[in-house]
C-alpha positions as CSV (number, residue, x, y, z in Angstrom):
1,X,9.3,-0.1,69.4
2,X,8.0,-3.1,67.1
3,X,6.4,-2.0,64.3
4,X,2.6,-2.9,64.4
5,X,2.0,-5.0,61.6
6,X,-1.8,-5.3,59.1
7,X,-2.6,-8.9,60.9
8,X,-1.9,-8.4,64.4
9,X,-3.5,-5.1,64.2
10,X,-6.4,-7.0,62.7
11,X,-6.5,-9.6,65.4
12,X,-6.4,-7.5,67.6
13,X,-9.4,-5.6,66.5
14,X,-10.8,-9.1,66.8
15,X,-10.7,-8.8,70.8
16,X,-12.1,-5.4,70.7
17,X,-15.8,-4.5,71.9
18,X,-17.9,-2.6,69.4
19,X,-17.5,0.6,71.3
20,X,-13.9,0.6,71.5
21,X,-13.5,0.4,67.9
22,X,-15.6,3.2,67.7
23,X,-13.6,5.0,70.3
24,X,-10.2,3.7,68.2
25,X,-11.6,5.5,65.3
26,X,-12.4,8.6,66.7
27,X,-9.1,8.8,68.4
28,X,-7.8,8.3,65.2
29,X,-10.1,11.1,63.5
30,X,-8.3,13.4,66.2
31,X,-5.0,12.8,65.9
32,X,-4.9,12.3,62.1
33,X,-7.3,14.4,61.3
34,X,-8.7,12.3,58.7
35,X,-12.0,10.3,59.2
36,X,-11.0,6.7,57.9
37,X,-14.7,6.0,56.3
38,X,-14.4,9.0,54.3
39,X,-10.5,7.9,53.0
40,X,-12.5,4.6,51.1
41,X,-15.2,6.6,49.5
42,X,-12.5,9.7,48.1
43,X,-10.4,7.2,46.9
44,X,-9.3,7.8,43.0
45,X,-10.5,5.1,40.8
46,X,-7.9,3.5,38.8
47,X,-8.1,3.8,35.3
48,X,-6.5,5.3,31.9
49,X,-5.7,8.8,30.8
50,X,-6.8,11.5,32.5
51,X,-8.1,13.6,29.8
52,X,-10.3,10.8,28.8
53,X,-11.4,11.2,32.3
54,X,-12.4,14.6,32.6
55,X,-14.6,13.6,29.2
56,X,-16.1,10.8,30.7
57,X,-16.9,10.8,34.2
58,X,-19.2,12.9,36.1
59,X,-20.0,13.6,39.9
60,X,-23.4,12.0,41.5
61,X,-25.0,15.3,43.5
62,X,-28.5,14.7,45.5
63,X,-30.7,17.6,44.8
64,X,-33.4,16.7,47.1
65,X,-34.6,13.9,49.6
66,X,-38.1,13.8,48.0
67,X,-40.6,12.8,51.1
68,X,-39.2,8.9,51.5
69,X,-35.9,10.1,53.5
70,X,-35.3,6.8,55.0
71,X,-35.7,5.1,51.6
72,X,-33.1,8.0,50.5
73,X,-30.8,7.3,53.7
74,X,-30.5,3.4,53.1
75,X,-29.5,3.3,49.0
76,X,-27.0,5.9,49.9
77,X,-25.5,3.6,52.6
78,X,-25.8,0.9,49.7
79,X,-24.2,2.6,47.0
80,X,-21.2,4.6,50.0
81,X,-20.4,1.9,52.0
82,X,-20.9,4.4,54.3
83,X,-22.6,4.3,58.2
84,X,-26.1,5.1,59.6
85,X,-25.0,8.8,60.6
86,X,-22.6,9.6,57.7
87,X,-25.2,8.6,54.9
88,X,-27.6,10.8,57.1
89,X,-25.6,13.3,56.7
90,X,-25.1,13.4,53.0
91,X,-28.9,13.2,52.2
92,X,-29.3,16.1,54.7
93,X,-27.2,18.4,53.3
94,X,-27.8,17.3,49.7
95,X,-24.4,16.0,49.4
96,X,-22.2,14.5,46.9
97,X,-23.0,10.5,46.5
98,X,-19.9,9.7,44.0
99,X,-17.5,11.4,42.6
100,X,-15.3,11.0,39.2
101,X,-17.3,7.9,38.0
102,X,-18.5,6.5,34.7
103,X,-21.8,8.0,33.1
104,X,-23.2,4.7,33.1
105,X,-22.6,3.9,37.0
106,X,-23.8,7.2,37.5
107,X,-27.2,6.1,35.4
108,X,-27.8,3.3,37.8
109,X,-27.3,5.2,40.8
110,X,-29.2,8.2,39.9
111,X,-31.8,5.3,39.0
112,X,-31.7,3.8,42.3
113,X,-31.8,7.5,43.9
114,X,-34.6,8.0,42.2
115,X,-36.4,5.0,42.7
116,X,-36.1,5.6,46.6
117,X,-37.7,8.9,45.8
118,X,-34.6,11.5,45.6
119,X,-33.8,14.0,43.1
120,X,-30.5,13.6,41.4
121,X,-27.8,15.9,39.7
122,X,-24.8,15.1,37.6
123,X,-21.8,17.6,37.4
């Protein structure tokens, strides 16, 4: 068998329906066991040492949805990249926005957070 390569796999996501892509990803969820939104958001960033990491980088928690959930729901999908139900999902269970990022990225989105009404923890 051919291997499939990035571009025709592309192109041929192209041709696809909304709904089978959803149905592509799900069957990919169940075979792999992975959920492929989730891969782009635990991604590592790139940078220098890592004990000048652990120093400098914290981990974006949401305490609380404050009464402006929707408002809460939408600057998480902002600051993700994630969907409709997965954001939902996070500021439901009071989830972790970010993880291992800079203090001062974690300023803005704690300010955004909070702007939207939520209540934001750093660990």
């Amino acid at each position: 068998m051919a291997k499939l390569t990035r571009e025709s796999f592309i192109e041929s996501l192209k041709e696809m329906s909304l709904l089978e892509i959803k149905e592509l990803v799900d069957a990919m969820k169940e075979e792999f066991g992975v959920d492929p939104s989730a891969v782009a958001v635990a991604a590592a960033p790139v940078a220098g040492d890592a004990a000048d990491d652990s120093n400098s980088t914290v981990t974006v928690v949401l305490a609380a949805a404050g009464d402006a959930k929707v408002n809460v729901i939408k600057v998480v999908r902002e600051i993700t990249g994630l969907g409709l139900k997965e954001s939902k999902d996070i500021v439901d269970n009071n989830g972790t926005i970010k993880e291992n990022i800079s203090k001062d990225e974690a300023n803005d989105i704690k300010a955004k957070l909070e702007e939207a009404g939520a209540t934001v923890e750093f660990k």
